[in-house]
C-alpha positions as CSV (number, residue, x, y, z in Angstrom):
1,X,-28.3,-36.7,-139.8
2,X,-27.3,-36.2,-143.4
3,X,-29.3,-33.9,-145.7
4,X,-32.1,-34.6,-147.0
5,X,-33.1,-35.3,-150.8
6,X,-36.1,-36.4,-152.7
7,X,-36.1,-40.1,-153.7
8,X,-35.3,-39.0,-157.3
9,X,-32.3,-37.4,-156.6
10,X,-31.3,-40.1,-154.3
11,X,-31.6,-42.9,-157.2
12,X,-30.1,-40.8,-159.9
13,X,-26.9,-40.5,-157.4
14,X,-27.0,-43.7,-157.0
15,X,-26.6,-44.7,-160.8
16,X,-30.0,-46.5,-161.1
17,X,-31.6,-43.7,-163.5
18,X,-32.3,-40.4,-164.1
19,X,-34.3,-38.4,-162.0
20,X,-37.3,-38.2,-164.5
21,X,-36.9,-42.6,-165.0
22,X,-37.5,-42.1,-161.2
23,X,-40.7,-40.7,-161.2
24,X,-42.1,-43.1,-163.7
25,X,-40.6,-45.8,-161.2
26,X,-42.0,-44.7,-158.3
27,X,-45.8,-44.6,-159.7
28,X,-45.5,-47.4,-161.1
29,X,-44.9,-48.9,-157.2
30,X,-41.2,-50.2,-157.8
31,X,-39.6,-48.0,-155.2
32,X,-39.8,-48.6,-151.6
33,X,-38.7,-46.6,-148.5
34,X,-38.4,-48.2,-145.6
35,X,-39.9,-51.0,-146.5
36,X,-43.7,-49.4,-148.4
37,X,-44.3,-48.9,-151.3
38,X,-43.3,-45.2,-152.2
39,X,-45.4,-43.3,-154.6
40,X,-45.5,-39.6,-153.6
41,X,-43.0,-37.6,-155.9
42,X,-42.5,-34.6,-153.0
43,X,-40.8,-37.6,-151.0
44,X,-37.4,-36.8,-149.1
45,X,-34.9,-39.2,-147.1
46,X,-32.2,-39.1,-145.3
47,X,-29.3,-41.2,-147.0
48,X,-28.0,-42.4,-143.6
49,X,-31.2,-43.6,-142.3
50,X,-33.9,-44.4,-144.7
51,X,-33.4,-47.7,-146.2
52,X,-34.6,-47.2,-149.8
53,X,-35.3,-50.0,-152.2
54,X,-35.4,-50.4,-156.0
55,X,-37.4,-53.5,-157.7
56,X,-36.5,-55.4,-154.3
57,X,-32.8,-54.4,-154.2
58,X,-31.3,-52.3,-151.7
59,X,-29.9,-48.8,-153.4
60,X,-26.7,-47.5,-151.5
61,X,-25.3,-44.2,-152.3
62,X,-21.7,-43.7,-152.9
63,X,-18.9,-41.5,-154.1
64,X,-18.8,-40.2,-157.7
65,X,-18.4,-42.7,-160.8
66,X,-15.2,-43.7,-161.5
67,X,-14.2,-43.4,-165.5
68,X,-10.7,-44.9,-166.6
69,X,-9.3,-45.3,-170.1
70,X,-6.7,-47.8,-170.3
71,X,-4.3,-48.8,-173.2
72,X,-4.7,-52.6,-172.7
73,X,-2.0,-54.7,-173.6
74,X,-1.9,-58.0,-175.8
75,X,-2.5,-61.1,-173.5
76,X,-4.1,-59.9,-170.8
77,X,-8.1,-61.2,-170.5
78,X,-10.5,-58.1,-170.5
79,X,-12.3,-59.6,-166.8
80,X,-11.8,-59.0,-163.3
81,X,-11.3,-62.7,-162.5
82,X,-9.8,-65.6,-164.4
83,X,-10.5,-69.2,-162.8
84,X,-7.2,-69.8,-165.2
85,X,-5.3,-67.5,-163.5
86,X,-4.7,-65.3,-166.6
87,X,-3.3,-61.9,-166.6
88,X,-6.4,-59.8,-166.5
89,X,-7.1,-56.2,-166.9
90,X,-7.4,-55.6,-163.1
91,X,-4.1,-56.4,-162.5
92,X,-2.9,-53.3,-164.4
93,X,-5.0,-51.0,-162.3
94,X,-4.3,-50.2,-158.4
95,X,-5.0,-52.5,-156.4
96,X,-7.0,-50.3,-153.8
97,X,-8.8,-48.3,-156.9
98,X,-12.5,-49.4,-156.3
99,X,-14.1,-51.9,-158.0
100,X,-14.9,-50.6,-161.9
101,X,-15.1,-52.9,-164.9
102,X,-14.6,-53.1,-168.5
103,X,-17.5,-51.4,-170.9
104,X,-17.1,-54.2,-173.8
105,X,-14.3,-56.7,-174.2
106,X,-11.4,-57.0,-176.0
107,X,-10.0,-60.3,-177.4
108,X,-6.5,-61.7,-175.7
109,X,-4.8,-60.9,-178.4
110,X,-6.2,-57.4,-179.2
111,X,-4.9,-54.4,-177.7
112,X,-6.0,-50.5,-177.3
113,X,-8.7,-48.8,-175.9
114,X,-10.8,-49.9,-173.0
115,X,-13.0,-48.4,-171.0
116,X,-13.1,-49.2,-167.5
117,X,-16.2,-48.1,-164.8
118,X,-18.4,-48.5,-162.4
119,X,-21.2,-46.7,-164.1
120,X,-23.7,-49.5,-165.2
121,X,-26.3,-46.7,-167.2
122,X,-23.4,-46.3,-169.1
123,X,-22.0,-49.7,-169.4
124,X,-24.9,-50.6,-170.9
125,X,-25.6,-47.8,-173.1
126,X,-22.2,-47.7,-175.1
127,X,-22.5,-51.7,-174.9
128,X,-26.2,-51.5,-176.4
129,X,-26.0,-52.5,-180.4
130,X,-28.8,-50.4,-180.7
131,X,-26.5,-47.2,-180.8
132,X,-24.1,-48.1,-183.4
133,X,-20.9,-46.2,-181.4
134,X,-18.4,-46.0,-184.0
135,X,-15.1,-48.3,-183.0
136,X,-12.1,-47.5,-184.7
137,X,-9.0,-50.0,-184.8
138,X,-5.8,-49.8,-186.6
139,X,-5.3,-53.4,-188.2
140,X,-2.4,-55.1,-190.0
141,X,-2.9,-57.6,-192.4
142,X,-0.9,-60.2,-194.0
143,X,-0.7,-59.6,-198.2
144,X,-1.1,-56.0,-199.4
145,X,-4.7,-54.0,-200.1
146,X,-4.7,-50.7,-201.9
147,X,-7.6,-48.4,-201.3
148,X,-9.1,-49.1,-204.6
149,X,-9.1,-53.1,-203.8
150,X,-12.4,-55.3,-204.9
151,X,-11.1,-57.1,-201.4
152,X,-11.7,-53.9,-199.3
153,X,-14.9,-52.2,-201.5
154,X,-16.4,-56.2,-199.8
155,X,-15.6,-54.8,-196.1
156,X,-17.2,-51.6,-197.3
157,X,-20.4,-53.0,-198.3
158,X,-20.5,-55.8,-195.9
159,X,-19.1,-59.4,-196.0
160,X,-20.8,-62.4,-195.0
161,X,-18.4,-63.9,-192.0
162,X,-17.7,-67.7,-191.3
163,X,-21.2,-68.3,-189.2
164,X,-23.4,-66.9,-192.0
165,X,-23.9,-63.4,-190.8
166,X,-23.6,-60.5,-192.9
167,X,-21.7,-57.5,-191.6
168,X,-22.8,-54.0,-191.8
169,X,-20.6,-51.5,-193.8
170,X,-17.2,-50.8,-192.5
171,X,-14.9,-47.6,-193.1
172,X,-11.6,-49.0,-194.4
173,X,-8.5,-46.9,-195.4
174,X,-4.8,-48.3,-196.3
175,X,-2.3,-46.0,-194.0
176,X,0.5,-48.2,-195.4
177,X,2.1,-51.0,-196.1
178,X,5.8,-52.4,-196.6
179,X,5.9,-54.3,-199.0
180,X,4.4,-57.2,-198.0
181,X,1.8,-56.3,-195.2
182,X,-0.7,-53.7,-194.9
183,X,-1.8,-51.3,-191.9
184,X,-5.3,-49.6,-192.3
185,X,-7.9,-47.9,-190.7
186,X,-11.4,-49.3,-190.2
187,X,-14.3,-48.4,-188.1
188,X,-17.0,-50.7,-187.4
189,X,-20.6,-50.1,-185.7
190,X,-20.9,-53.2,-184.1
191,X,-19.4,-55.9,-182.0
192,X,-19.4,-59.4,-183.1
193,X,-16.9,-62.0,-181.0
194,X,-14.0,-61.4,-183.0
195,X,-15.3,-59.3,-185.7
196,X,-12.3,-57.6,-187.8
197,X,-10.4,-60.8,-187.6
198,X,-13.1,-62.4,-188.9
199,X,-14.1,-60.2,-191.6
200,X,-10.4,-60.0,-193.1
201,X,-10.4,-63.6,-193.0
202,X,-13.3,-63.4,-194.9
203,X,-11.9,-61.6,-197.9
204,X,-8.6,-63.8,-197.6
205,X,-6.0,-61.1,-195.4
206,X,-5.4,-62.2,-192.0
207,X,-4.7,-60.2,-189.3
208,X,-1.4,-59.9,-187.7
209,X,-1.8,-57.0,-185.3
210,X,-5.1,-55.3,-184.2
211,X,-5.3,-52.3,-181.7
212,X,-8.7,-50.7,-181.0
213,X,-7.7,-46.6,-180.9
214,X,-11.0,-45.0,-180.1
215,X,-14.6,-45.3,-178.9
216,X,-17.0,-42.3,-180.5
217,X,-14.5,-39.4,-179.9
218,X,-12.5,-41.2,-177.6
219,X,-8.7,-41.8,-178.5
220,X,-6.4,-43.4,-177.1
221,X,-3.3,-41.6,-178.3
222,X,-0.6,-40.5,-175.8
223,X,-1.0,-43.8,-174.0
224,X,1.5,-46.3,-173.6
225,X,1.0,-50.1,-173.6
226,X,-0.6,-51.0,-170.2
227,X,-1.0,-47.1,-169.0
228,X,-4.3,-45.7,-167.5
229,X,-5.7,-42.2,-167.0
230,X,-8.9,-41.2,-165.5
231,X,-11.3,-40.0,-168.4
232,X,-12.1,-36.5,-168.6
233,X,-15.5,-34.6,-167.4
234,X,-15.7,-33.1,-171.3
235,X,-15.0,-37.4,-172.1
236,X,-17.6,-38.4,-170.3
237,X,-20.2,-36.2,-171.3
238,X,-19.5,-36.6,-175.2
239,X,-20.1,-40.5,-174.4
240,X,-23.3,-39.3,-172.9
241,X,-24.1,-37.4,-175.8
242,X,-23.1,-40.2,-178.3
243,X,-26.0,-42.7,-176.8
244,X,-28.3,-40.0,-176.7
245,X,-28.8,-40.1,-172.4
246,X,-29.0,-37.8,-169.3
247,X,-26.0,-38.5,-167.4
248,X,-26.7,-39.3,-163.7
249,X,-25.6,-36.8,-160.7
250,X,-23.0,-39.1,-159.9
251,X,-21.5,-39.0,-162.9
252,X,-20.7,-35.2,-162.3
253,X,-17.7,-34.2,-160.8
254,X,-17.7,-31.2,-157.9
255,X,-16.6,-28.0,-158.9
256,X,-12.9,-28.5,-156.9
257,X,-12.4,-31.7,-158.8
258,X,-13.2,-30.0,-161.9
259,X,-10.7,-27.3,-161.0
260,X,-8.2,-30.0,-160.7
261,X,-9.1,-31.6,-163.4
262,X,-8.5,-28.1,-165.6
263,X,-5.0,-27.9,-164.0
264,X,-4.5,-31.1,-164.9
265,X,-5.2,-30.4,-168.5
266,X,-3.6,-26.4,-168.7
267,X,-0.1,-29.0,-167.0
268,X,-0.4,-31.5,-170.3
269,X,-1.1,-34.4,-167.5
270,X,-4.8,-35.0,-169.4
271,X,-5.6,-34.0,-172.6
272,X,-8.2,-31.3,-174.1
273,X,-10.7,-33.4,-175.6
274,X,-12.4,-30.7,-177.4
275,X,-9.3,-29.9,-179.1
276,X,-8.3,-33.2,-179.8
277,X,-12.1,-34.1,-181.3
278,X,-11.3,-31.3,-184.0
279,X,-7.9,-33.0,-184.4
280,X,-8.7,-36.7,-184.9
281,X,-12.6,-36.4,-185.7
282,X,-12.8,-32.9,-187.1
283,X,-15.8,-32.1,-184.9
């Protein structure tokens, strides 16, 4: 006999919600325990004999969440299955890793930053238009821009794209050029398909090369082309505090894997994210 929890507990392990979602859940009759409806908040189960149930699905209970940041490279499709038999994004990960997925997408032809999880509150939280994460990318263009372009003040305001719709304000910088092409910076709040191509097509410069370098605080330098590393606790909980959510207990590391994780860091084998936030983001 395992021990036991409330229900709350057990469904904010579980990834479903927090533990105060929970409550609301379970008066409002959506919960079941072995097969009745479960209303009392005070209610405990046993994990490896109650049979628990959320809006008709079965809720199982596993190991913590699994958070990976990958440097994806160019032609490989951001899925775990391709019925053409592409390179996909799985392939670059261990094959007995357990099953996680990509939070967003990234075009075939687009490399960089992807998150990879199996943490669906927070899938659909960074994914969610509704919190504007900041994306940045570094872009090169065909043609040359200077910062002071009337081409790149129409990114900065907004340009209307080939469908009609009208883009929100980007942040664009010229990091160089050489003599014929340029290399910015831009950060965009928002995810249409194929949205920077688009918008530098819009204002005549197409893009030759675009690689996605960081999510909110998230960066993707020190990574090589096609290399992975687990995200770090202090990652995981700025991505929390970016969309403005309580992270679930499984998303919490136990204090030995923390430990390790702090070796990790003190070794150079991860990287300290607060310092690196000052660094890239001066926060």
């Amino acid at each position: 006999m395992s021990e036991l929890m409330r229900v709350q507990k057990f469904l904010s392990r579980a990834g479903i919600c927090s533990r105060r979602k929970a409550e609301e859940y379970m008066q409002e009759g959506r919960v079941r325990i072995n097969g009745k409806v479960c209303r009392e908040l005070g209610t405990k189960v046993d994990p490896d004999r109650d049979t628990v149930e959320f809006d008709g699905q079965l809720v199982t209970r596993d190991d913590n969440f699994i958070y990976i940041l990958l440097n994806k490279p160019s032609q490989y499709i951001t899925t775990l299955d391709d019925p053409k038999d592409r390179p996909t994004v799985a392939d670059l990960l261990p094959a007995k890793m357990p099953r996680i997925w990509p939070v967003g997408r990234l075009d075939w032809d687009t490399e960089g930053l992807l998150i990879m999880t199996n943490d669906g509150k927070l899938t659909n939280l960074v994914t969610h238009p509704s919190h504007e994460l900041s994306k940045t990318y570094a872009v090169k263009v065909r043609g040359l821009l200077s910062n002071d372009s009337g081409d790149l003040a129409r990114l900065r305001q907004g340009v209307r794209l080939d469908d009609g719709y009208v883009t929100r304000p980007a942040e664009a910088v010229v990091t160089g050029d050489n003599g014929r092409n340029t290399w910015l910076e831009v950060v965009i709040r928002e995810g249409k398909n194929r949205q920077i191509r688009r918008m530098f097509e819009a204002i005549g410069y197409p893009v030759m090369k675009l690689r996605r370098i960081a999510i909110g605080t998230i960066h993707i330098k020190g990574l090589s082309s096609g290399e992975y590393r687990p995200l770090t606790h202090d990652e995981v909980v700025d991505l929390y505090g970016l969309v403005e959510a309580e992270m679930p207990d499984r998303a919490i590391p136990s204090a030995k894997a923390l430990k390790r994780e702090r070796q990790a860091i003190d070794r150079g084998k991860l990287p300290d994210h607060e310092a690196r936030k000052k660094k890239f983001f001066g926060k």
